[in-house]
N, C-alpha and C positions, 0 to 999 in steps of 0.2 A: 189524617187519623186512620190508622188502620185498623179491620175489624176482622174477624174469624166468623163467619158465619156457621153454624153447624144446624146446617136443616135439610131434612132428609126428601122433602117437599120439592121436586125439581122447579118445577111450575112458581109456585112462591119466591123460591131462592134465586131462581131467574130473575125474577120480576125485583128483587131485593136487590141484587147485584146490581143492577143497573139503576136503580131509583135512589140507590146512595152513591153508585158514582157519580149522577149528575150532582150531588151535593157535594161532591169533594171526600167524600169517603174511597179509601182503598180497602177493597172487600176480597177475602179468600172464602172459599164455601169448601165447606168437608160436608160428604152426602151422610156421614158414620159418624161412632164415637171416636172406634178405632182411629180414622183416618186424622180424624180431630186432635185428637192422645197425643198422634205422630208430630202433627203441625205445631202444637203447642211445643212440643218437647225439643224443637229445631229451631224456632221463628221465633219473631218478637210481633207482640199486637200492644194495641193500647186499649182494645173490649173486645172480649167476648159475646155472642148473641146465642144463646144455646136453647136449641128444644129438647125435651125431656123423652117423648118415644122415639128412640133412633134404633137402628138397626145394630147388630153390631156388640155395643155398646153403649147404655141407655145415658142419657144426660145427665141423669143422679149420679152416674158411677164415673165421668169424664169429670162433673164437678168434685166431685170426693178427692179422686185422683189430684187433680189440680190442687185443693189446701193441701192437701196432703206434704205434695212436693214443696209447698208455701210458696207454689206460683198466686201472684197476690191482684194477678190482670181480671179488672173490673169483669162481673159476668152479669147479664140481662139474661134470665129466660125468658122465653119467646116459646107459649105455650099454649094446646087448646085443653088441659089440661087446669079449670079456672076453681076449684074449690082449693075455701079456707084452710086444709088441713097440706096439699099439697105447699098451697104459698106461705106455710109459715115452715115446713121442714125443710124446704129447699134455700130460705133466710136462714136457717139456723143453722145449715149445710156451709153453708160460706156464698152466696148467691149476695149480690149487692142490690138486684132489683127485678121484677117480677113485670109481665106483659104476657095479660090475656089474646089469644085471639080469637075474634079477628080484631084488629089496630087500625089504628092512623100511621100514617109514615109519619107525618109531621111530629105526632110525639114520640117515637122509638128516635128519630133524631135526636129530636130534646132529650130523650132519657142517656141516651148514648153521649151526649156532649157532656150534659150532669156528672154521669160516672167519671168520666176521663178525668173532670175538671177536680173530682173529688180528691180520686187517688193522686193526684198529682201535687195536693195540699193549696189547691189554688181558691180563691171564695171570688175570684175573677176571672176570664177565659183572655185577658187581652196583655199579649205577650211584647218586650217590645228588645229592637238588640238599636243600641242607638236612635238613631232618625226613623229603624222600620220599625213599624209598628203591626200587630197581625191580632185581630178582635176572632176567635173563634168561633162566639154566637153566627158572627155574619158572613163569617169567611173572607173579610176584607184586609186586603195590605194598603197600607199607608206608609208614603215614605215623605217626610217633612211635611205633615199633614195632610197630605195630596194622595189620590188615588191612585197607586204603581200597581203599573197592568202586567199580567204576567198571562202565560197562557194555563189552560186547566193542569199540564205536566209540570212547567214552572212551579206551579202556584203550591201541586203538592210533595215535589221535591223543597221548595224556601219552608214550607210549614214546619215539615219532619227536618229541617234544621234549628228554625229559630224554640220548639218545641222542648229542642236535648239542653237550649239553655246557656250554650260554649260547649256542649259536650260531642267527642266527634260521634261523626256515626257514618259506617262501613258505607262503603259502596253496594255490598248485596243488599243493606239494609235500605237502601234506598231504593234498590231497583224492586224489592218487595213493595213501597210503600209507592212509587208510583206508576207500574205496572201492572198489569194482570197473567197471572199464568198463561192466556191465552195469549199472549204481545211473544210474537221471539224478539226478543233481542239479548244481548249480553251490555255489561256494564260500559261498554266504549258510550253505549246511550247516555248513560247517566254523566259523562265527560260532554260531552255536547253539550247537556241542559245545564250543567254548571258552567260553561264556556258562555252560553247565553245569557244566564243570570247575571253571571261578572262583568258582563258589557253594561247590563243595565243600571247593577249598581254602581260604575265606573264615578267615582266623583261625588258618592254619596257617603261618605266613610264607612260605610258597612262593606265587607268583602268576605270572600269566602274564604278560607284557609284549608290548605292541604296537608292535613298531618299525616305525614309518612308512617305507614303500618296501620295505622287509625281510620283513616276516611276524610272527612270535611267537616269540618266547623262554622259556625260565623265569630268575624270578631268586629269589632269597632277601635279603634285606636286602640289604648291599653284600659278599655273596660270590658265587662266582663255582657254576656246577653243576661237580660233580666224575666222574669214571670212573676207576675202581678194577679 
């Protein structure tokens, strides 16, 4: 799952970044609105985490901007910012959902996985393409019931596949979702970890596919991957 963080808080955002990538989040942070604006207008996310006093340009005016374009990517403010009148104008703005600070991590998780799970049309998190099966709540892969171990880059390169559902998705879009800006490397990476995966699923009928022009897919014989 990857997220935008937009918080202008070094300190915090630090502590963010790394406290959702040990959950399997892949996180970009924009210190600004601006830079935000830019990210959004380039990238793909599956939520937004936005605080409301940015520099730049303020959080009201990044989420405006956003329905505006009818980018329609789940947004959590993340704000100290905690009176009645703020959290109802910024739901009415196009905001999906509201968090005071200071939080629990544990619930901005929760609230993070909700949103994804919402826009996505799903009243379930547990996706499955044939025999693999992938529980979002838990972050677990199952392959023929059984626990298939992958590593933490595995794990969120298979997600951001079985996630699109059959649908391809690019190699940069990968290297987005399970890199960090701060990782050099270039996409030959993402050819390794799918050379890896294929080994693993070797014999499981789940495989990865290469669609030329497109990126990679999962398929299973001639069915389609499903979300439940």
């Amino acid at each position: 799952m990857r997220i935008l963080l937009v918080e202008d808080e070094a300190e915090l955002a630090n502590w963010l970044c790394k406290a959702l990538a040990q959950s399997e989040f892949s996180v970009e942070w924009a210190n600004d609105g601006v830079m935000a604006e830019n990210l959004l207008a380039h990238e793909e996310f599956d939520a937004v985490v936005l605080d409301l006093g940015l520099p730049g340009m303020s959080g009201n005016r990044v989420l405006d901007a956003m329905r505006a374009k009818d980018n329609r990517v789940p947004v959590l403010i993340l704000t100290a910012r905690d009176s009645l009148d703020e959290r109802v104008a910024t739901l009415r703005a196009g905001a999906d959902d509201f968090l005071a600070k200071p939080f629990a991590l544990a619930e901005l998780e929760a609230r993070l996985i909700a949103l994804v799970r919402r826009s996505r049309g799903r009243e379930h998190t547990r996706m499955t393409c044939g025999p693999l099966v992938f529980d979002a709540s838990s972050k677990v892969f199952l392959l023929g019931d059984k626990p298939f171990s992958v590593t933490p880059r595995e794990h969120a390169l298979l997600s951001a596949l079985i996630v699109r559902g059959g649908e391809p998705i690019s190699k940069t879009q990968l290297l987005d979702r399970v890199f960090t800006a701060d990782d050099d490397v270039g996409t030959d990476a993402i050819e390794v970890l799918i050379y890896r995966l294929r080994k693993k699923l070797s014999g499981s009928g789940v495989t990865i596919v290469t669609m030329r022009g497109f990126g990679y897919c999962l398929e299973v014989g001639t069915d389609h991957c499903e979300i439940h």
